[in-house]
OpenMM code with the backbone's topology and positions (N, CA, C; nanometers):
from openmm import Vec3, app, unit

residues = "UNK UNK UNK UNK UNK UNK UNK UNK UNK UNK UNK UNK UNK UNK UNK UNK UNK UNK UNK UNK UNK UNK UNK UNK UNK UNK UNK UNK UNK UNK UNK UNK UNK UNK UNK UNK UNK UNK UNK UNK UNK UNK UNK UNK UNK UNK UNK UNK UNK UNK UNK UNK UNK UNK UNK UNK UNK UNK UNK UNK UNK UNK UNK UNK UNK UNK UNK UNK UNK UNK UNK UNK UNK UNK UNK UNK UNK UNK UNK UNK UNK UNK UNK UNK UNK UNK UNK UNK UNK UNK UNK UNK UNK UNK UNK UNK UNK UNK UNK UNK UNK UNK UNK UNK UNK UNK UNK UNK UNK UNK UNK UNK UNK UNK UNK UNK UNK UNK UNK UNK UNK UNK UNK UNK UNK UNK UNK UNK UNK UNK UNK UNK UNK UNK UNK UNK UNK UNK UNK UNK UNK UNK UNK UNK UNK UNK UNK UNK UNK UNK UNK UNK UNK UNK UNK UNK UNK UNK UNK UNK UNK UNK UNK UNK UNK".split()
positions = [
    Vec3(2.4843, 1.9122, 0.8027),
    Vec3(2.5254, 2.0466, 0.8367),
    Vec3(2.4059, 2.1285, 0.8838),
    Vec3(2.2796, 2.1238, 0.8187),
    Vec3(2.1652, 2.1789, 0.8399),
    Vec3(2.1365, 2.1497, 0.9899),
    Vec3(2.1665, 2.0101, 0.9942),
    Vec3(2.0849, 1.9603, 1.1219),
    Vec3(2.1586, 1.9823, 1.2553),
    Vec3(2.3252, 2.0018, 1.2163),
    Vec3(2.3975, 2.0743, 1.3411),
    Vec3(2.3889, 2.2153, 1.3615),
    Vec3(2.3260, 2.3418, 1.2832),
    Vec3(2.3299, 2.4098, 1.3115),
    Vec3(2.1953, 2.4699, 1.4015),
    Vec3(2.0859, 2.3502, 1.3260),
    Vec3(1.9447, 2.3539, 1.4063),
    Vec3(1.9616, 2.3122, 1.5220),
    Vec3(2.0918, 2.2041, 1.5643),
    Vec3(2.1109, 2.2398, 1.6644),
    Vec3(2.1836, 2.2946, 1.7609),
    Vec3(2.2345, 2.3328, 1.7185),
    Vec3(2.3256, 2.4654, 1.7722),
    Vec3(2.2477, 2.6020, 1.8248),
    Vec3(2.1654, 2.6465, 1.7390),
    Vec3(2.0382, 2.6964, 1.7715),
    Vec3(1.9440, 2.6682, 1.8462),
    Vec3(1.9667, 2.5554, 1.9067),
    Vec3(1.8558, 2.5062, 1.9622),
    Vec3(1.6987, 2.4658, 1.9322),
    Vec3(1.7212, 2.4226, 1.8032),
    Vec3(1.6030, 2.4288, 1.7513),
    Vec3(1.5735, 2.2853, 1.6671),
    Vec3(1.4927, 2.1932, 1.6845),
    Vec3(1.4937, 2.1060, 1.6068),
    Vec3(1.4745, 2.0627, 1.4581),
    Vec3(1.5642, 1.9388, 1.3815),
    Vec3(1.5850, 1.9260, 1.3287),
    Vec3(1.4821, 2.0007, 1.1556),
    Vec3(1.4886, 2.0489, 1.0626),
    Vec3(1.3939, 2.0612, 0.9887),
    Vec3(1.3104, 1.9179, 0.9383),
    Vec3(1.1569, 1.9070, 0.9704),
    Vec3(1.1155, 1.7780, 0.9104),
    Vec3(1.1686, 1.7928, 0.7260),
    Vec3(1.1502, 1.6728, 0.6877),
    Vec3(1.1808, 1.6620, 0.5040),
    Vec3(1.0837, 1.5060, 0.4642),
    Vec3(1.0408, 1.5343, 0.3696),
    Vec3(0.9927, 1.3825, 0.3048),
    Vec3(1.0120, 1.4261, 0.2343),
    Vec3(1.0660, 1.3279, 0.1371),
    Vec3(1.1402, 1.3280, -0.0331),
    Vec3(1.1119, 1.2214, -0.1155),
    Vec3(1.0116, 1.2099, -0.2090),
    Vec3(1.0471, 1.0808, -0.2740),
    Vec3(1.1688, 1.1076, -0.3783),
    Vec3(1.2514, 0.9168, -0.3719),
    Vec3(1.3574, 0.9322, -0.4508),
    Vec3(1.3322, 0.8818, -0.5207),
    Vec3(1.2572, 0.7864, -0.5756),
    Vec3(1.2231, 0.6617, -0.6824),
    Vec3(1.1051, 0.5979, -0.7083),
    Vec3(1.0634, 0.5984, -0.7497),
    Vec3(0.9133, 0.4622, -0.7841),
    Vec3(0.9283, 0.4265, -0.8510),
    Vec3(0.9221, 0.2601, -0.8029),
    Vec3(0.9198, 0.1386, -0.9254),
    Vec3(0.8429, 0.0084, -0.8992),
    Vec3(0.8205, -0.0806, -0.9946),
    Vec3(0.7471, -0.2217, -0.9718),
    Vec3(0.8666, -0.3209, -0.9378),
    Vec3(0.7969, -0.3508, -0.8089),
    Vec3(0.8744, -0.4676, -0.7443),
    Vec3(0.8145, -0.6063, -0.7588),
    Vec3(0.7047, -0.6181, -0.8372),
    Vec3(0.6249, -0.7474, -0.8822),
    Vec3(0.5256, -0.7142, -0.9524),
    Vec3(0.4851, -0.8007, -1.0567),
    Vec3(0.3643, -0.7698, -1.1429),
    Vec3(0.3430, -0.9090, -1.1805),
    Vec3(0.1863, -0.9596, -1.1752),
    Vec3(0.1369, -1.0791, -1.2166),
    Vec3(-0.0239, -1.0795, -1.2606),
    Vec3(-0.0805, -1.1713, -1.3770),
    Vec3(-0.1561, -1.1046, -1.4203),
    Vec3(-0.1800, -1.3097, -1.4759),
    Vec3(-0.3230, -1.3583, -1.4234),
    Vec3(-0.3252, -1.5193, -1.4704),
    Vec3(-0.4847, -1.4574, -1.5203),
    Vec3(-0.5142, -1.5413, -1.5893),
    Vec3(-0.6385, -1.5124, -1.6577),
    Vec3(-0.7082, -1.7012, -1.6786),
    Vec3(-0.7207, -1.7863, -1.5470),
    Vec3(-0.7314, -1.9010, -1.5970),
    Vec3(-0.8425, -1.9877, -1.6667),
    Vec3(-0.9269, -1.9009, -1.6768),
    Vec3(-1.0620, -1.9347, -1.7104),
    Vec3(-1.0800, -1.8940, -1.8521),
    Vec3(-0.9722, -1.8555, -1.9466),
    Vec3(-1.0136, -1.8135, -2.1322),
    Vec3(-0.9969, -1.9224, -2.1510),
    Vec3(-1.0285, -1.9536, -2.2979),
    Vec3(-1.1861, -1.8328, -2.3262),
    Vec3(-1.2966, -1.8149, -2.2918),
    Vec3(-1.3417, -1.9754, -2.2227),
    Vec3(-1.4479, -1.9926, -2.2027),
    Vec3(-1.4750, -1.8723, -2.0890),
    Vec3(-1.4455, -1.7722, -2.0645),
    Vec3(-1.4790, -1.7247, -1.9631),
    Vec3(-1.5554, -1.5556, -2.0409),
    Vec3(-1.5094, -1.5402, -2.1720),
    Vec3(-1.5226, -1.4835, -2.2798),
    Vec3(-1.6582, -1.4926, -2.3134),
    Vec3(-1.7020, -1.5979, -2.3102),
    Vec3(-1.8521, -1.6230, -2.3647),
    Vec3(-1.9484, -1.6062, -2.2657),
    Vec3(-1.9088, -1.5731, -2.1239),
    Vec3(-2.0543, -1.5211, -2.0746),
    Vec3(-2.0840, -1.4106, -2.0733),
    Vec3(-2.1943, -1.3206, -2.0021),
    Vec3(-2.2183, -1.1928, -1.9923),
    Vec3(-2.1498, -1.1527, -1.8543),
    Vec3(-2.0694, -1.0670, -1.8899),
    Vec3(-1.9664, -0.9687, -1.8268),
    Vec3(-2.0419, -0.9203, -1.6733),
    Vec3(-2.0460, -0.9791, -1.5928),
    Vec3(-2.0609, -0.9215, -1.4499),
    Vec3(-2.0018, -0.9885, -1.3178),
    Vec3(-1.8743, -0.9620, -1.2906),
    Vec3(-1.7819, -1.0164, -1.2281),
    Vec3(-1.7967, -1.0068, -1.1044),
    Vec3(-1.7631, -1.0499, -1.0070),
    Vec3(-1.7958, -1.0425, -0.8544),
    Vec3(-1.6415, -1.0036, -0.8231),
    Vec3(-1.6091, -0.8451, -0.8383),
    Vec3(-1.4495, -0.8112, -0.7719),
    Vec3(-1.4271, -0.8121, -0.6427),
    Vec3(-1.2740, -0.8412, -0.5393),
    Vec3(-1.2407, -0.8881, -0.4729),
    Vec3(-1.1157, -0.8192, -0.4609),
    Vec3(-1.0707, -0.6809, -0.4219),
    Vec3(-0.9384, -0.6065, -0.3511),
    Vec3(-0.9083, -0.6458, -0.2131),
    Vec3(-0.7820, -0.6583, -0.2329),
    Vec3(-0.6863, -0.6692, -0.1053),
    Vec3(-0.5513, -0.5955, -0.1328),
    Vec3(-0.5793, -0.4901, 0.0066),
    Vec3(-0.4429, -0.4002, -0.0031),
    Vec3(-0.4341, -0.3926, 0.1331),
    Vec3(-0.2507, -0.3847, 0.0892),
    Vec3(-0.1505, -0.4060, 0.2214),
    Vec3(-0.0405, -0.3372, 0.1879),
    Vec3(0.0095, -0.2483, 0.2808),
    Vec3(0.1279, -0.1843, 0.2978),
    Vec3(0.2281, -0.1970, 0.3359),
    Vec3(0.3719, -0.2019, 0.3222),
    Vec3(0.4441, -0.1934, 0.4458),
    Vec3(0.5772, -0.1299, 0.4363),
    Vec3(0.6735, -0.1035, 0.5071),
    Vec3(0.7774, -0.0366, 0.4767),
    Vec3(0.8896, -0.0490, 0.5771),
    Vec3(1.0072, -0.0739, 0.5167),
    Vec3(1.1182, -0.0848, 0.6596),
    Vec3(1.2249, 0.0177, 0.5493),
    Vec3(1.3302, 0.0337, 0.6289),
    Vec3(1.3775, 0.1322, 0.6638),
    Vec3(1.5410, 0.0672, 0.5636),
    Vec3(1.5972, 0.1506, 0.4579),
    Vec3(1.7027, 0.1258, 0.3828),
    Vec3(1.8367, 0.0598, 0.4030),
    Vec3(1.8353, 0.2635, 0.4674),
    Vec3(1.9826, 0.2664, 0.4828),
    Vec3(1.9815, 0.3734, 0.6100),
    Vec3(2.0886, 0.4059, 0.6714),
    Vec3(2.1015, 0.4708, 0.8182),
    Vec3(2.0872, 0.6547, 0.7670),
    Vec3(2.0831, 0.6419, 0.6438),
    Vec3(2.1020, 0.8178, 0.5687),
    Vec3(1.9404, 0.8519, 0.5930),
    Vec3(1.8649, 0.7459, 0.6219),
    Vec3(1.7521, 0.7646, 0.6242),
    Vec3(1.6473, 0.7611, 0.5059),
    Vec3(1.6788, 0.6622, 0.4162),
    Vec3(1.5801, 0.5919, 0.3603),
    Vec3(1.5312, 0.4890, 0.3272),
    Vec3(1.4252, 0.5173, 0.3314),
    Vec3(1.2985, 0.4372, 0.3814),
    Vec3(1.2066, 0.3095, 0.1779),
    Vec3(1.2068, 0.2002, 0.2368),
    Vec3(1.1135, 0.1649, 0.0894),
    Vec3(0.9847, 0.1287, 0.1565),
    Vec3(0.8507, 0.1826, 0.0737),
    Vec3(0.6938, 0.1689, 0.1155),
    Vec3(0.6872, 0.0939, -0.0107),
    Vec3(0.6209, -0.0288, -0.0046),
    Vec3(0.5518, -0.0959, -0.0943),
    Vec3(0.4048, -0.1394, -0.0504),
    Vec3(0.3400, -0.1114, -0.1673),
    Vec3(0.1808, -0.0644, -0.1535),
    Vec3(0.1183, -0.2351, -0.2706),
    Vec3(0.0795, -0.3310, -0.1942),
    Vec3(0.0692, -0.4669, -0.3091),
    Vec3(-0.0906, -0.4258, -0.3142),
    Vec3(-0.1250, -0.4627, -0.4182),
    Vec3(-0.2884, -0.4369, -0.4530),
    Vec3(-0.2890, -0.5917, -0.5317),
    Vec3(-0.4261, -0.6156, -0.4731),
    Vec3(-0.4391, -0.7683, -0.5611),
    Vec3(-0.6090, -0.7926, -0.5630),
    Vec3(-0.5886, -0.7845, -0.6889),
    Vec3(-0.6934, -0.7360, -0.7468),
    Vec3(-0.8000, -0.9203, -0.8276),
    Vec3(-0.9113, -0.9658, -0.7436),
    Vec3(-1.0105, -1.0825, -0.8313),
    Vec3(-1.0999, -1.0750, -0.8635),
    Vec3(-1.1195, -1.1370, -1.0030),
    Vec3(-1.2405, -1.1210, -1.0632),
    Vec3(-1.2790, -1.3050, -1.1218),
    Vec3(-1.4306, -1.2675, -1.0495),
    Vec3(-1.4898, -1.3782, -1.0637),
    Vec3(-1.5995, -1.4249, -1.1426),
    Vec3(-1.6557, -1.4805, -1.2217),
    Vec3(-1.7699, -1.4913, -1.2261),
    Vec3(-1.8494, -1.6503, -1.1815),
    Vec3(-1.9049, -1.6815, -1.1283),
    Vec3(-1.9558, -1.7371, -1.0113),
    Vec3(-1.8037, -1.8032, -0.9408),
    Vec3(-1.8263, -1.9470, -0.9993),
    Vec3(-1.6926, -2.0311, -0.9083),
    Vec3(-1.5849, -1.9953, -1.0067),
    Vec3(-1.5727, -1.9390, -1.0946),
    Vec3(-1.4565, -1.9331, -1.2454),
    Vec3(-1.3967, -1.7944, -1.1844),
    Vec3(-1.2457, -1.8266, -1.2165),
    Vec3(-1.1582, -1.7064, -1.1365),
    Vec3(-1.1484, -1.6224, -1.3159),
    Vec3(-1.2099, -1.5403, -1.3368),
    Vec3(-1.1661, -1.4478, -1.4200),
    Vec3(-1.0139, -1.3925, -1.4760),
    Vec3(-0.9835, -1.3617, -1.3622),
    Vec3(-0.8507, -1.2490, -1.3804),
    Vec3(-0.7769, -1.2528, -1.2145),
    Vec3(-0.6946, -1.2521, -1.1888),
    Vec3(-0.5968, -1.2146, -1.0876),
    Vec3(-0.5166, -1.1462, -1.1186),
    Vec3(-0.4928, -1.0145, -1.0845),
    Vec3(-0.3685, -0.9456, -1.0646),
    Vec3(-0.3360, -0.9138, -0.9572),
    Vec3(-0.1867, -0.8998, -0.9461),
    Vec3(-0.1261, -0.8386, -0.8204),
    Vec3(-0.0143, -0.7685, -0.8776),
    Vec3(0.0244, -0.6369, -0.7876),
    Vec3(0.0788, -0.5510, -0.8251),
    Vec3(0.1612, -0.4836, -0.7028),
    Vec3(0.2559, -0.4960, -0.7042),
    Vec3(0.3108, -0.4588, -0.5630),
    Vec3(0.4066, -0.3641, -0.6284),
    Vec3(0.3746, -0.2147, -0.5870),
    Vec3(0.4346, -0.1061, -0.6335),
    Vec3(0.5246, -0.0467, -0.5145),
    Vec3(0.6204, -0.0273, -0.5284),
    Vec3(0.6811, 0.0512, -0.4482),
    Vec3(0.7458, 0.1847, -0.4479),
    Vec3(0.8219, 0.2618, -0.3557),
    Vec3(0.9304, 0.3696, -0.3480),
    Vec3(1.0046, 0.3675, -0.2587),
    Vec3(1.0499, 0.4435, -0.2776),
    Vec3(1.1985, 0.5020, -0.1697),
    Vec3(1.2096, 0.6749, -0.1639),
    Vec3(1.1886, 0.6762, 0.0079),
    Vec3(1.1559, 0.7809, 0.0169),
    Vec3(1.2543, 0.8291, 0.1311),
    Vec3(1.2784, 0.9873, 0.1486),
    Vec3(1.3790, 0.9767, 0.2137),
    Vec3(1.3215, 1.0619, 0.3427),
    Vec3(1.3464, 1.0305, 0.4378),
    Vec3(1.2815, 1.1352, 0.5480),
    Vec3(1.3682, 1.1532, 0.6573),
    Vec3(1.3995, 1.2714, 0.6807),
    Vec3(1.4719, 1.3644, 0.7753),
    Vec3(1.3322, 1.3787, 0.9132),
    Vec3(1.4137, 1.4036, 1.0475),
    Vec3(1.3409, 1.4726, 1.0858),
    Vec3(1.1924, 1.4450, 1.1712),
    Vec3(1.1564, 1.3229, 1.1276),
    Vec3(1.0490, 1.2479, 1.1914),
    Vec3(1.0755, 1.1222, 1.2559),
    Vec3(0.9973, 1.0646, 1.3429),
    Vec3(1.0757, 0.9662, 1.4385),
    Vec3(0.9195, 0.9186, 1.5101),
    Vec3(0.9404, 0.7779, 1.5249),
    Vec3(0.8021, 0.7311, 1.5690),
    Vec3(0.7418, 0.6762, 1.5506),
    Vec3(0.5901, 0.7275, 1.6093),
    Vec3(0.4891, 0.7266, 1.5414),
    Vec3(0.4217, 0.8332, 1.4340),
    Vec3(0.5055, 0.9090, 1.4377),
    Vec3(0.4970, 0.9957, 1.3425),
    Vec3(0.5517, 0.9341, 1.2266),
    Vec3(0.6937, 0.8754, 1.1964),
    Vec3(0.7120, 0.8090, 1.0774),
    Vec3(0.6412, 0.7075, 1.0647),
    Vec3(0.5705, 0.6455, 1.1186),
    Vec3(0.5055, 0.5209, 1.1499),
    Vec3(0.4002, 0.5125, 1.0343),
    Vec3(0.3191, 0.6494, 1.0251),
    Vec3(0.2195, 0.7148, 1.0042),
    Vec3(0.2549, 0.8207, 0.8703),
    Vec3(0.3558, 0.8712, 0.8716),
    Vec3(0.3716, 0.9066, 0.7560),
    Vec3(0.4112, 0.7925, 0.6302),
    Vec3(0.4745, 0.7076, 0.6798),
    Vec3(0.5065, 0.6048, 0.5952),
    Vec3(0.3745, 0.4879, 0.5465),
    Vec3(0.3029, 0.4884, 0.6424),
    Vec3(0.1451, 0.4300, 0.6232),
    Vec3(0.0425, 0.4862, 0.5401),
    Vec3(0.1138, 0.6351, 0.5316),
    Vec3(-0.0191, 0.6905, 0.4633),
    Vec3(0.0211, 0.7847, 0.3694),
    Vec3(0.1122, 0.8540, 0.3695),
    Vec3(0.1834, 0.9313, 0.2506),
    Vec3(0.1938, 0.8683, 0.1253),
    Vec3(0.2858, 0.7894, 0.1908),
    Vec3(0.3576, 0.6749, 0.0761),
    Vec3(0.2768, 0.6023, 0.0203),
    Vec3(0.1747, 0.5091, 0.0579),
    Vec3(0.0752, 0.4883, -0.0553),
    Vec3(-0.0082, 0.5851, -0.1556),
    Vec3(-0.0446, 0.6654, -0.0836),
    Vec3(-0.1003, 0.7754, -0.1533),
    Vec3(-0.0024, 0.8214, -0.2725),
    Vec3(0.1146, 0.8080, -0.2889),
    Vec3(0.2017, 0.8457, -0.4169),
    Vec3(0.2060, 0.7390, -0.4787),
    Vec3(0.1709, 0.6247, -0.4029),
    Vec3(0.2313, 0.4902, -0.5226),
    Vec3(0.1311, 0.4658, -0.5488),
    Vec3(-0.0493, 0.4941, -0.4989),
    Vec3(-0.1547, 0.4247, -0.5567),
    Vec3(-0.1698, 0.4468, -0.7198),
    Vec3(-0.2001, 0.5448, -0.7489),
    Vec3(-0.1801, 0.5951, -0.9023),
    Vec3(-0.1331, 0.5013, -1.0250),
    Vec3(-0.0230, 0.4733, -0.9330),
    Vec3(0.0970, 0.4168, -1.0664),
    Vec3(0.0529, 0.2524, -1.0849),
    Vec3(0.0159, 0.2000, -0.9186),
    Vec3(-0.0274, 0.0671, -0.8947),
    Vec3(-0.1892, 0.0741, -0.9286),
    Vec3(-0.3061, 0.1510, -0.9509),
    Vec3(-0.3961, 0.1478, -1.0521),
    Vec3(-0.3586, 0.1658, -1.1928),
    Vec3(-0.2845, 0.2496, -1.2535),
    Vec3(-0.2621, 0.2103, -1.3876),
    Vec3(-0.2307, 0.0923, -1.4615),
    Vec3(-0.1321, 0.0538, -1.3433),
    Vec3(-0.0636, -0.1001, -1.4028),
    Vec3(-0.1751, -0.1967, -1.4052),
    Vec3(-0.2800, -0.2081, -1.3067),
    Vec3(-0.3814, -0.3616, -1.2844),
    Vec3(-0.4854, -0.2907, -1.3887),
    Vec3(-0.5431, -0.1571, -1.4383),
    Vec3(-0.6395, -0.1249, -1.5593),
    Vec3(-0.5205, -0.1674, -1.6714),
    Vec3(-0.3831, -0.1380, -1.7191),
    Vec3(-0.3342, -0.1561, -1.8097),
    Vec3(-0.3613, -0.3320, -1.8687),
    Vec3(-0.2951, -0.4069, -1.7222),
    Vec3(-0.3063, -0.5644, -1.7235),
    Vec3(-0.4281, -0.6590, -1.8168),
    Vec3(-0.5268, -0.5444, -1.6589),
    Vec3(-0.6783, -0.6063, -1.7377),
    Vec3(-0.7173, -0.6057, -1.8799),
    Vec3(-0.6891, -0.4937, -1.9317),
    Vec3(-0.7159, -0.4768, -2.0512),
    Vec3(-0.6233, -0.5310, -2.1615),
    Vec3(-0.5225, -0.5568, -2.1577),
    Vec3(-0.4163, -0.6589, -2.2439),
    Vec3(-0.4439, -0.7978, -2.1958),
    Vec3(-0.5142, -0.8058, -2.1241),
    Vec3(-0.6001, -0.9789, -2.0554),
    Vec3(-0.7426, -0.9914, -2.1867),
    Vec3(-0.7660, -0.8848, -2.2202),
    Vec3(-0.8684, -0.8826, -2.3244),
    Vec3(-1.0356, -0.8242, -2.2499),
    Vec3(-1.0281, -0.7896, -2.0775),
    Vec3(-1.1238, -0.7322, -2.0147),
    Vec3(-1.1510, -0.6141, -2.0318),
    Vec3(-1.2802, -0.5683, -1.9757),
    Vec3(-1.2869, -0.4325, -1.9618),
    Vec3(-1.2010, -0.3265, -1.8896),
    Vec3(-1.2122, -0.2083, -1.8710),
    Vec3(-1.0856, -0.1568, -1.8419),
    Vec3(-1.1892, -0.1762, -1.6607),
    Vec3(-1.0640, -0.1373, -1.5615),
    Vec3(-1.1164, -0.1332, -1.4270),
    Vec3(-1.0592, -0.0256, -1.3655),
    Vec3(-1.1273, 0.0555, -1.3468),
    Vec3(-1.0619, 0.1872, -1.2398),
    Vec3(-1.0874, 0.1998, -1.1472),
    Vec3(-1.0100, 0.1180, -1.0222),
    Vec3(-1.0242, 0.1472, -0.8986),
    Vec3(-1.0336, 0.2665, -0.8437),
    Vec3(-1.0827, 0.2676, -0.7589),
    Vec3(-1.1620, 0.3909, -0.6615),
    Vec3(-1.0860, 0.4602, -0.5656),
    Vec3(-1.0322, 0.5910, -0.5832),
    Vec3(-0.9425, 0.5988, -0.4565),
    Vec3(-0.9072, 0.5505, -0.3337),
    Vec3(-0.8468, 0.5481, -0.2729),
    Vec3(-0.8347, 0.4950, -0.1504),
    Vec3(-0.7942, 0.5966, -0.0100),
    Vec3(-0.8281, 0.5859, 0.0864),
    Vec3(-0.8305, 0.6953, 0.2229),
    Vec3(-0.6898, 0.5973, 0.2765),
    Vec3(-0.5640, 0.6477, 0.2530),
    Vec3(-0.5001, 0.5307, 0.3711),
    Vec3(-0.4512, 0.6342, 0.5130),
    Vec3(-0.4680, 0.7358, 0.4893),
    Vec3(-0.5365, 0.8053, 0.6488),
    Vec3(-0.6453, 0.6941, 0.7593),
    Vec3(-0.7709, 0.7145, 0.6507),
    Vec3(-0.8758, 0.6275, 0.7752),
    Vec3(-0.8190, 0.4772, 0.7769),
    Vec3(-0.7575, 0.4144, 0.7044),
    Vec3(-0.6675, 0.2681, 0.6926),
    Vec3(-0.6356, 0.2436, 0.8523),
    Vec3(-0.5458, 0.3414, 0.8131),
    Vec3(-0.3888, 0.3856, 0.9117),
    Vec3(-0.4922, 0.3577, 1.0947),
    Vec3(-0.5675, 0.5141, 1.0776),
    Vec3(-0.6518, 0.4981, 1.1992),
    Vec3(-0.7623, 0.3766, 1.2307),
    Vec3(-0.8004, 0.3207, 1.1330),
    Vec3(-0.8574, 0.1525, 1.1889),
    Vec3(-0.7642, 0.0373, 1.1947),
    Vec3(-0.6588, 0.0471, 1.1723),
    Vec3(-0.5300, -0.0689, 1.2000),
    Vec3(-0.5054, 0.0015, 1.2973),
    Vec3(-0.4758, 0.1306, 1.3566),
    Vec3(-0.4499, 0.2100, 1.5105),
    Vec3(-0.5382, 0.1364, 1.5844),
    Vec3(-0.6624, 0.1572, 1.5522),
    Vec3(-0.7690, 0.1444, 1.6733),
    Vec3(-0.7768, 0.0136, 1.6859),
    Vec3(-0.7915, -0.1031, 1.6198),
    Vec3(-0.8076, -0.2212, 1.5928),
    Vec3(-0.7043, -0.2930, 1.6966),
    Vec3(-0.5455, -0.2259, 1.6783),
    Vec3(-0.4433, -0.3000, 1.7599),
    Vec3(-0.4545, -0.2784, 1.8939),
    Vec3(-0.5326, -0.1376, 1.8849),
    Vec3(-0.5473, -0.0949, 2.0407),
    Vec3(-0.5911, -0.1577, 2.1005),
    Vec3(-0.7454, -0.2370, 2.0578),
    Vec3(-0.8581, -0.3064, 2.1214),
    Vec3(-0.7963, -0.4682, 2.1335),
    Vec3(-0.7312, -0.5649, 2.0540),
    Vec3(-0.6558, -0.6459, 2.0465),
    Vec3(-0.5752, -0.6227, 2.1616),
    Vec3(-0.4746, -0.5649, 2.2244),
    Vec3(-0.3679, -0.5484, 2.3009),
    Vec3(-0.4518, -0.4913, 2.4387),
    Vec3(-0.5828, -0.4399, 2.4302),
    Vec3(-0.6931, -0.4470, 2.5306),
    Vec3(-0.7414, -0.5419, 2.5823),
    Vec3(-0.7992, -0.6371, 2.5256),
    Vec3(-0.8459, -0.7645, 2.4757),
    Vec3(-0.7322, -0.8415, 2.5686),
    Vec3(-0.6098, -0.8430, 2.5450),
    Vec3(-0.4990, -0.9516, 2.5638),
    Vec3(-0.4599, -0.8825, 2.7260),
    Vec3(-0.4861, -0.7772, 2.7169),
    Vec3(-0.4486, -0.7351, 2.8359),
    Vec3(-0.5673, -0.7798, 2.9745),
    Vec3(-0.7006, -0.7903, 2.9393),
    Vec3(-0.7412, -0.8048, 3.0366),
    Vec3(-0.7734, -1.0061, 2.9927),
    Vec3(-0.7568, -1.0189, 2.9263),
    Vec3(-0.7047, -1.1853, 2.9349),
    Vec3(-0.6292, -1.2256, 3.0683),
    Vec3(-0.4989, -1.1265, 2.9910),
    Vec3(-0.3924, -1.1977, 3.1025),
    Vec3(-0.3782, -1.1318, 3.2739),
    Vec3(-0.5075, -1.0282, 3.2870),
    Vec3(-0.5398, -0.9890, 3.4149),
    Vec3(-0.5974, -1.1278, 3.4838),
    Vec3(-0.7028, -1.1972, 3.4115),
    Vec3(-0.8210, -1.2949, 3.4456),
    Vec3(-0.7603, -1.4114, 3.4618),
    Vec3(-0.6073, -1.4185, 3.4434),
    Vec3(-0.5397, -1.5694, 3.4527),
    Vec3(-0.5066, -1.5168, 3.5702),
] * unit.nanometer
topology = app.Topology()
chain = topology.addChain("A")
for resn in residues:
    res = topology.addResidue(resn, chain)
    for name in ("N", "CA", "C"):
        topology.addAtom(name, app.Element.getBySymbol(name[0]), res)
């Protein structure tokens, strides 16, 4: 109703982002190296990998972002700890279209689920019998813009390839 009268008015739609839900869509936590891994002195060689992604629900317009963090700890060749944590939501968005949702969904949406997906891999670690680990915020703004620029130069790259054939 909102959105027929915006346009009726002539005026476009009101933007909206809404989160509706956050929840864990996977949690795993191997520790294969106890005890013996117990008895050395504690200085682990950590190892993050984060990946985003998000497709699209239902036609009402919502959207699920799942944010997986996977988190290794090593000490030399001995795998310490592995967790992975793939947190997600459902979010609802009016109003944006694009690369604009493209981009809000790349970078909003983790930014609400990082929180919940660091608590869970410090909670893990520490019921693993480790020290606690508090990951470091994360920018998924500058993410967003080096996966931008990156595809650009790739699809540059391919483009003057297939000039040179």
């Amino acid at each position: 109703m909102a959105e027929e009268q915006a346009a009726a008015e002539g005026q476009a739609p009101q933007q909206q982002f809404t989160l509706q839900r956050i929840y864990t869509k996977d949690i795993s936590f191997e520790s294969p190296s106890t005890p013996q891994i117990f008895r050395q002195s504690w200085q682990p060689n950590v190892n993050i990998d984060l990946n985003t992604k998000s497709s699209r629900v239902d036609e009402e317009g919502n959207h699920e972002v799942v944010l997986t963090l996977t988190v290794t700890a090593k000490m030399e060749d001995d795998t310490a700890f592995l967790v992975e944590v793939q947190q997600a939501g459902i979010f609802f968005v009016v109003g944006i279209e694009g690369e604009a949702l493209r981009q809000v969904l790349a970078t909003v949406g983790p930014n609400i689920l990082f929180p919940y997906a660091r608590e869970s891999i410090d909670a893990l670690v520490v019921k693993g019998g480790f020290p606690p680990l508090m990951l470091a915020p994360v920018n998924f703004e500058a993410l967003y813009r080096q996966a931008v620029a990156s595809q650009a130069q790739q699809e540059a790259a391919a483009q003057v390839e297939s000039d040179a054939e």
